[in-house]
N, CA, C and O atoms as a GROMACS GRO file, in nm:
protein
  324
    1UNK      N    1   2.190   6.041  -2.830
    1UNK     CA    2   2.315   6.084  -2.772
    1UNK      C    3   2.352   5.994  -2.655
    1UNK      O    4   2.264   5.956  -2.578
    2UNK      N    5   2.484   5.958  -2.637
    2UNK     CA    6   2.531   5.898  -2.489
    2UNK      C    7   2.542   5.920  -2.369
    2UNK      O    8   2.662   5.939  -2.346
    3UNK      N    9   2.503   5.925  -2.308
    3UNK     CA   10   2.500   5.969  -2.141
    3UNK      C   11   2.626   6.063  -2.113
    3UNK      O   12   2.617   6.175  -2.061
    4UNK      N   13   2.751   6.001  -2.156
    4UNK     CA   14   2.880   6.115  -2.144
    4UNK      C   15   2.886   6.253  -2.216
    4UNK      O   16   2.979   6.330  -2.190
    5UNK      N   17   2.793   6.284  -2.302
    5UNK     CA   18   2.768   6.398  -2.346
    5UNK      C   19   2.724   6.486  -2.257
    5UNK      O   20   2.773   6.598  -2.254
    6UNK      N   21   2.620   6.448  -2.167
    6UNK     CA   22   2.515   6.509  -2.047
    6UNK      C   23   2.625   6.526  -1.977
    6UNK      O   24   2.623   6.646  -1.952
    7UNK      N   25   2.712   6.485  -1.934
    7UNK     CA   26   2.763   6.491  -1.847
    7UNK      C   27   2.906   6.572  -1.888
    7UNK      O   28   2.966   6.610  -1.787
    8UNK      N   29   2.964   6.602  -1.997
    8UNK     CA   30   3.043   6.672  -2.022
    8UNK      C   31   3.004   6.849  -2.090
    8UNK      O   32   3.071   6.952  -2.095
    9UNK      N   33   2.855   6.811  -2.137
    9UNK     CA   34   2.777   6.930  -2.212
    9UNK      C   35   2.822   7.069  -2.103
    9UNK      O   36   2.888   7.155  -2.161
   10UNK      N   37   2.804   7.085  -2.011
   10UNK     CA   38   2.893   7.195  -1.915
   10UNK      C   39   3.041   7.251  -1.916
   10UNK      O   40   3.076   7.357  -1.866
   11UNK      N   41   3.136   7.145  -1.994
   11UNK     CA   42   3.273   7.196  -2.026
   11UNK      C   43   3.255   7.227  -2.156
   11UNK      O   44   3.362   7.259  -2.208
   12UNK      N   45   3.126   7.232  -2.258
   12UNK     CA   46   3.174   7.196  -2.349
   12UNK      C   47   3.122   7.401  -2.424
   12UNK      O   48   3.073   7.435  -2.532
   13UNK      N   49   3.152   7.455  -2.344
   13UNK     CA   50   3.154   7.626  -2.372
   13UNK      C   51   3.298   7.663  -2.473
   13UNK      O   52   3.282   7.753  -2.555
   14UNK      N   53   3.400   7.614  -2.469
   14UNK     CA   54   3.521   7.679  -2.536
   14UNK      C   55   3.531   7.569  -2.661
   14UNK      O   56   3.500   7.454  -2.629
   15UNK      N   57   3.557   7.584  -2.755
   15UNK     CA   58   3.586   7.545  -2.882
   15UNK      C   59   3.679   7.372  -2.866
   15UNK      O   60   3.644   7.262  -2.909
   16UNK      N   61   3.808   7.412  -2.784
   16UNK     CA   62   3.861   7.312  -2.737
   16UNK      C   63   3.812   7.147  -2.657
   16UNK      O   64   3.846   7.029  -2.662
   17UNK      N   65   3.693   7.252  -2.573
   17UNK     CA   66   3.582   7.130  -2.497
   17UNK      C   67   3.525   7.058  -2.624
   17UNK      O   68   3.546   6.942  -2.659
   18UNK      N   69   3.432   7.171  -2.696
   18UNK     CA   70   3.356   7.097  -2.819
   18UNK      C   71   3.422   6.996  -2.854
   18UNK      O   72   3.364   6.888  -2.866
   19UNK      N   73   3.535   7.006  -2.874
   19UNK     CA   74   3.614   6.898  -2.980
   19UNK      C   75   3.633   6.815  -2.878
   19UNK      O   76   3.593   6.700  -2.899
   20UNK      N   77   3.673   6.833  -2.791
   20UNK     CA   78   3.684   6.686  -2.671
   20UNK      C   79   3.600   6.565  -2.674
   20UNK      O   80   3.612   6.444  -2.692
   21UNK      N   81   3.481   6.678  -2.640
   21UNK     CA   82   3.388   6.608  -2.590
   21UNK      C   83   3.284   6.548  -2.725
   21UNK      O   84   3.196   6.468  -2.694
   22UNK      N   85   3.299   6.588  -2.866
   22UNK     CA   86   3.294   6.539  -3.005
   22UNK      C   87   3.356   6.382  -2.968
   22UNK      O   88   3.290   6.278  -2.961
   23UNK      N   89   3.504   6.400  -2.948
   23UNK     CA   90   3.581   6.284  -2.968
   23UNK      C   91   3.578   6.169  -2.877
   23UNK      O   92   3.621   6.056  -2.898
   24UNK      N   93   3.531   6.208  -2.792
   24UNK     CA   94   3.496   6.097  -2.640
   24UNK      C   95   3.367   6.052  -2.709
   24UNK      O   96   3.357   5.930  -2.701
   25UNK      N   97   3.280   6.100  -2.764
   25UNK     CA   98   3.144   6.063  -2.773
   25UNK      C   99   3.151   5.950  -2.921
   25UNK      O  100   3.070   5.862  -2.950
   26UNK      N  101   3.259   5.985  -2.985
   26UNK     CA  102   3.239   5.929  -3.118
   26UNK      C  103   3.343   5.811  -3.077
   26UNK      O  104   3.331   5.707  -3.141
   27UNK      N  105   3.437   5.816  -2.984
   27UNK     CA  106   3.494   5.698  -2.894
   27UNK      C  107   3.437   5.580  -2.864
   27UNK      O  108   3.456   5.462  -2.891
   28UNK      N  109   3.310   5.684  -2.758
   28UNK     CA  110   3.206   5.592  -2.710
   28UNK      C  111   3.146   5.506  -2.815
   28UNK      O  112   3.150   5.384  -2.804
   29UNK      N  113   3.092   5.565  -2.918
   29UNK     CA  114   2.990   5.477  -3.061
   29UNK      C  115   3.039   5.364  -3.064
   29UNK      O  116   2.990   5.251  -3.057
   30UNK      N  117   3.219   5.433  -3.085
   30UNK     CA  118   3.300   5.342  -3.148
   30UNK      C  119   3.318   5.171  -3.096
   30UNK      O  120   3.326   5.058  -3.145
   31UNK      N  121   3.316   5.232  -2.983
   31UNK     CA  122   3.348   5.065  -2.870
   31UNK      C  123   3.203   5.025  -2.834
   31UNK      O  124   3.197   4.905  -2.807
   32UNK      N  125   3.066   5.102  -2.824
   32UNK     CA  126   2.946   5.042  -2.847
   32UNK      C  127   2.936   4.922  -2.960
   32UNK      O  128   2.915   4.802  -2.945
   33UNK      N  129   2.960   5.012  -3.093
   33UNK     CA  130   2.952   4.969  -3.252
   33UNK      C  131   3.054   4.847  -3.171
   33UNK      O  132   2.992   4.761  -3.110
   34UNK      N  133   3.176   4.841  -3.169
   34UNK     CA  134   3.250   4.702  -3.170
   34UNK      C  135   3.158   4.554  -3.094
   34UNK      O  136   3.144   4.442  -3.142
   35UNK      N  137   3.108   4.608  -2.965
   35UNK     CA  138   3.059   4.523  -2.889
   35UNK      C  139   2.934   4.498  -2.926
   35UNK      O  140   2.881   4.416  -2.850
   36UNK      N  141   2.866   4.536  -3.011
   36UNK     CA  142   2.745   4.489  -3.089
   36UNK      C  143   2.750   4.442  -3.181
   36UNK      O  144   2.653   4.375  -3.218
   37UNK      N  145   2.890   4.456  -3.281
   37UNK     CA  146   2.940   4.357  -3.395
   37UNK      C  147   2.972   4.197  -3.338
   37UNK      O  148   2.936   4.090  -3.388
   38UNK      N  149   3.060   4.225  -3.203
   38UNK     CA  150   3.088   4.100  -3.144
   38UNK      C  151   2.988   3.987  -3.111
   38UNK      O  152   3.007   3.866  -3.124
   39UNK      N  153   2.863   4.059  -3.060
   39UNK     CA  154   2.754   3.980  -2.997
   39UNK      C  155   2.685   3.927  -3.132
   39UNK      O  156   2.662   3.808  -3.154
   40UNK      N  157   2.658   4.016  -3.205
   40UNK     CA  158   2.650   3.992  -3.328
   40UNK      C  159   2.692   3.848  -3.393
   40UNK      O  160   2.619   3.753  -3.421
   41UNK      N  161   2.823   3.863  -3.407
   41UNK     CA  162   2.940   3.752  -3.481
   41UNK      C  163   2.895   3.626  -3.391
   41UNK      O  164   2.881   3.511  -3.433
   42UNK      N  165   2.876   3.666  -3.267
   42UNK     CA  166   2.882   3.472  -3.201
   42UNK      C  167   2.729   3.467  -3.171
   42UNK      O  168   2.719   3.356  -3.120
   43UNK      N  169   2.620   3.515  -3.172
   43UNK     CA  170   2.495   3.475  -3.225
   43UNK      C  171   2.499   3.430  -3.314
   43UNK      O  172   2.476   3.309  -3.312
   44UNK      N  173   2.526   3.491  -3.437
   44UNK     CA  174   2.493   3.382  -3.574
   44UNK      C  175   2.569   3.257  -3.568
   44UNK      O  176   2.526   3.160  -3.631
   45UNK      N  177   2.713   3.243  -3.477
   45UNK     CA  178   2.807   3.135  -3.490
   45UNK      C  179   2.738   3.047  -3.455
   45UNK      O  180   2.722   2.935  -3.504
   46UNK      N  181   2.708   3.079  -3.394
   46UNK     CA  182   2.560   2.983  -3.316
   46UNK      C  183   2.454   2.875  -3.356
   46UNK      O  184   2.420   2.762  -3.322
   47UNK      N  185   2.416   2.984  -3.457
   47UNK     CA  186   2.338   2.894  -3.564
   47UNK      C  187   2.376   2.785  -3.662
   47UNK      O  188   2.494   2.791  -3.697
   48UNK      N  189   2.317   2.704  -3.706
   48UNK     CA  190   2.359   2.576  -3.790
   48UNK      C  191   2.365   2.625  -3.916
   48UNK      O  192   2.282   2.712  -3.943
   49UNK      N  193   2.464   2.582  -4.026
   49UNK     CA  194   2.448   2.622  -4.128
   49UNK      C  195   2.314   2.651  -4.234
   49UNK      O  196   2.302   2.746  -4.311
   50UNK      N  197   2.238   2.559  -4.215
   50UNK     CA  198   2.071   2.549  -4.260
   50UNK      C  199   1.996   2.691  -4.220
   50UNK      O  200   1.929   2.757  -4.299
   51UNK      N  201   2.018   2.721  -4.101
   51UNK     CA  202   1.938   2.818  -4.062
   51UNK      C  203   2.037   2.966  -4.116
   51UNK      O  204   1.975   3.071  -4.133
   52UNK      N  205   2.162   2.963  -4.136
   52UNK     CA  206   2.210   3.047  -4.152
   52UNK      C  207   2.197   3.044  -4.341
   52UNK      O  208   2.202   3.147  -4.409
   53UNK      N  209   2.184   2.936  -4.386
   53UNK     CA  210   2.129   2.954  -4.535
   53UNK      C  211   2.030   3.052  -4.574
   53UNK      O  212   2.033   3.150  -4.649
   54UNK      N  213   1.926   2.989  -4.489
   54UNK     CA  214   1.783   3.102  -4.486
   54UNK      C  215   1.797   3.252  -4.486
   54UNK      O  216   1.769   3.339  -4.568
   55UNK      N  217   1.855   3.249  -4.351
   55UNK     CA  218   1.844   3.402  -4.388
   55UNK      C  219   1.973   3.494  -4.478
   55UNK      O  220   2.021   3.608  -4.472
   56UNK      N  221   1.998   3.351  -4.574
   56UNK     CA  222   2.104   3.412  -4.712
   56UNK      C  223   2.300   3.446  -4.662
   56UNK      O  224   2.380   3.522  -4.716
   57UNK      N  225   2.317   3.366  -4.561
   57UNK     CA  226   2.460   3.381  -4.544
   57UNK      C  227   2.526   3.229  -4.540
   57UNK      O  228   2.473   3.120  -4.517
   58UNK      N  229   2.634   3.257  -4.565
   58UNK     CA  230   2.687   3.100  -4.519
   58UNK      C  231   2.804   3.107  -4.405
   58UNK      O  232   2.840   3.224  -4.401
   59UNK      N  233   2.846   3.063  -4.351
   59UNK     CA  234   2.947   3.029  -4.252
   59UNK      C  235   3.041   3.130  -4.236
   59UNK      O  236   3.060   3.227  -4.162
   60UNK      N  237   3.103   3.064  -4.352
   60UNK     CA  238   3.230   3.183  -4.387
   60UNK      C  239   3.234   3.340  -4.407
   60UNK      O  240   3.329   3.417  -4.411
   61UNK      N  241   3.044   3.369  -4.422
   61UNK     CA  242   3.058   3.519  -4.454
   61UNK      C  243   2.997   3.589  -4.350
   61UNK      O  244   2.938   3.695  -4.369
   62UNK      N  245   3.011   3.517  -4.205
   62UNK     CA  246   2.929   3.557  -4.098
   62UNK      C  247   2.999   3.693  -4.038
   62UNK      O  248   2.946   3.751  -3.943
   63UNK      N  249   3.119   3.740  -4.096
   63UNK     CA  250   3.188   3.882  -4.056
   63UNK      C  251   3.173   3.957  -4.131
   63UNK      O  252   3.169   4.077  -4.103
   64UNK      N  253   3.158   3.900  -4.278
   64UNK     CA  254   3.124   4.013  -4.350
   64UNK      C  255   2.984   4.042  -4.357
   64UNK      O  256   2.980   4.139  -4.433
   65UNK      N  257   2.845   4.008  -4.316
   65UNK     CA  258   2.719   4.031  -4.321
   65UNK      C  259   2.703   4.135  -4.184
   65UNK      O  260   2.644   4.242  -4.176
   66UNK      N  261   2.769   4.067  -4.093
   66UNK     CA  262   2.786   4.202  -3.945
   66UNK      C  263   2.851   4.319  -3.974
   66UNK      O  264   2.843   4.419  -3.902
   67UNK      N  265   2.966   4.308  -4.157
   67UNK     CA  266   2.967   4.451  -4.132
   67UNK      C  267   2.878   4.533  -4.245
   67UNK      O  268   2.890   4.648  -4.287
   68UNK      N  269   2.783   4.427  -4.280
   68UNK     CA  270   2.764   4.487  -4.385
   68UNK      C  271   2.777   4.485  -4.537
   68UNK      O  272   2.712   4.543  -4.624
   69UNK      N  273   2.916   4.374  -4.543
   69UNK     CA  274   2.917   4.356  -4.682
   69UNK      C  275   2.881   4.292  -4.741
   69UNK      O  276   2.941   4.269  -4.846
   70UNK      N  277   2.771   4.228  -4.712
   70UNK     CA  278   2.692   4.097  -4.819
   70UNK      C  279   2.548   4.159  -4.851
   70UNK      O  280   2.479   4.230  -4.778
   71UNK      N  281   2.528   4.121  -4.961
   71UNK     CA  282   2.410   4.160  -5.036
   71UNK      C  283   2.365   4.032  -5.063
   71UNK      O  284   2.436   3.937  -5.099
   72UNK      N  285   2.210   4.034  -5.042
   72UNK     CA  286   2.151   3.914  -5.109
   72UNK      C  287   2.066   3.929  -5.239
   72UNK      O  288   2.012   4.033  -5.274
   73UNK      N  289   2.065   3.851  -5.283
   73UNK     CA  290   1.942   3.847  -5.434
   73UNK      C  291   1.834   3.980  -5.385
   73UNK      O  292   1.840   4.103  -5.393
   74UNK      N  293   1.730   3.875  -5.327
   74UNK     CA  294   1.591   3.961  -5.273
   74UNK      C  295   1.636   4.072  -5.159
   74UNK      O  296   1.536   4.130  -5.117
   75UNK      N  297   1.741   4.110  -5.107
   75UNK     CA  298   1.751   4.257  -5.085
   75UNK      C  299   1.640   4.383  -5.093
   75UNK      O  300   1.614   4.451  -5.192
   76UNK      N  301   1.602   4.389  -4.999
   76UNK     CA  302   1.502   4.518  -5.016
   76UNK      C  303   1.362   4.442  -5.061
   76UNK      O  304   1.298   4.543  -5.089
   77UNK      N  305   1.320   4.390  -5.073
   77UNK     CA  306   1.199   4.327  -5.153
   77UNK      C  307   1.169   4.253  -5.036
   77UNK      O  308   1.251   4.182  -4.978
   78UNK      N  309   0.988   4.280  -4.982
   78UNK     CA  310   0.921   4.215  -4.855
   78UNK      C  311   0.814   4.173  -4.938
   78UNK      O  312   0.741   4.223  -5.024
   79UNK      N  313   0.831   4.061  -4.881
   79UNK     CA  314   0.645   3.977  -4.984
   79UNK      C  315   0.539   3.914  -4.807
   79UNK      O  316   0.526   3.818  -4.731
   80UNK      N  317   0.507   4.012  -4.824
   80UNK     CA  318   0.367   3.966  -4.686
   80UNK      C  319   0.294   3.947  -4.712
   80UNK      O  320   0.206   4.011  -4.654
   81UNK      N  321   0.249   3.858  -4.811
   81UNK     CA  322   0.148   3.793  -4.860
   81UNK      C  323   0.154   3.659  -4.874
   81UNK      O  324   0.058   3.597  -4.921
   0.00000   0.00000   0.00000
């Protein structure tokens, strides 16, 4: 949970609070989630295409792997051996 919850959990007795303080909190995620996509996006920009091969993306799909929409071959499959 986010710190603004603790701190609103005291108004949040009438039905009306609940929902407030629901919507501030899922606010909050919201602009967390953005600013961790961002840091996200210009870390990998970062990287050289070679290295961004490896770990199965290329250049162009460096927004869609931050949100999620790229799938690779070996997906799910760990070989530690």
């Amino acid at each position: 949970m986010f710190a603004p919850f603790s701190i609103l959990a005291p108004l949040a007795g009438t039905k009306t609070a609940r929902q407030l303080v629901r919507r501030f909190n899922a606010g909050c995620e919201g602009l967390a989630g953005f600013f961790v996509r961002c840091s996200a996006m210009a870390n990998l920009s970062e990287l050289d295409d070679r290295a961004l091969l490896d770990i199965g993306i290329e250049r162009s799909g460096i927004e869609a792997a931050v949100y999620g929409l790229v799938t690779t071959r070996d997906q799910g499959r760990r070989s530690w051996s």
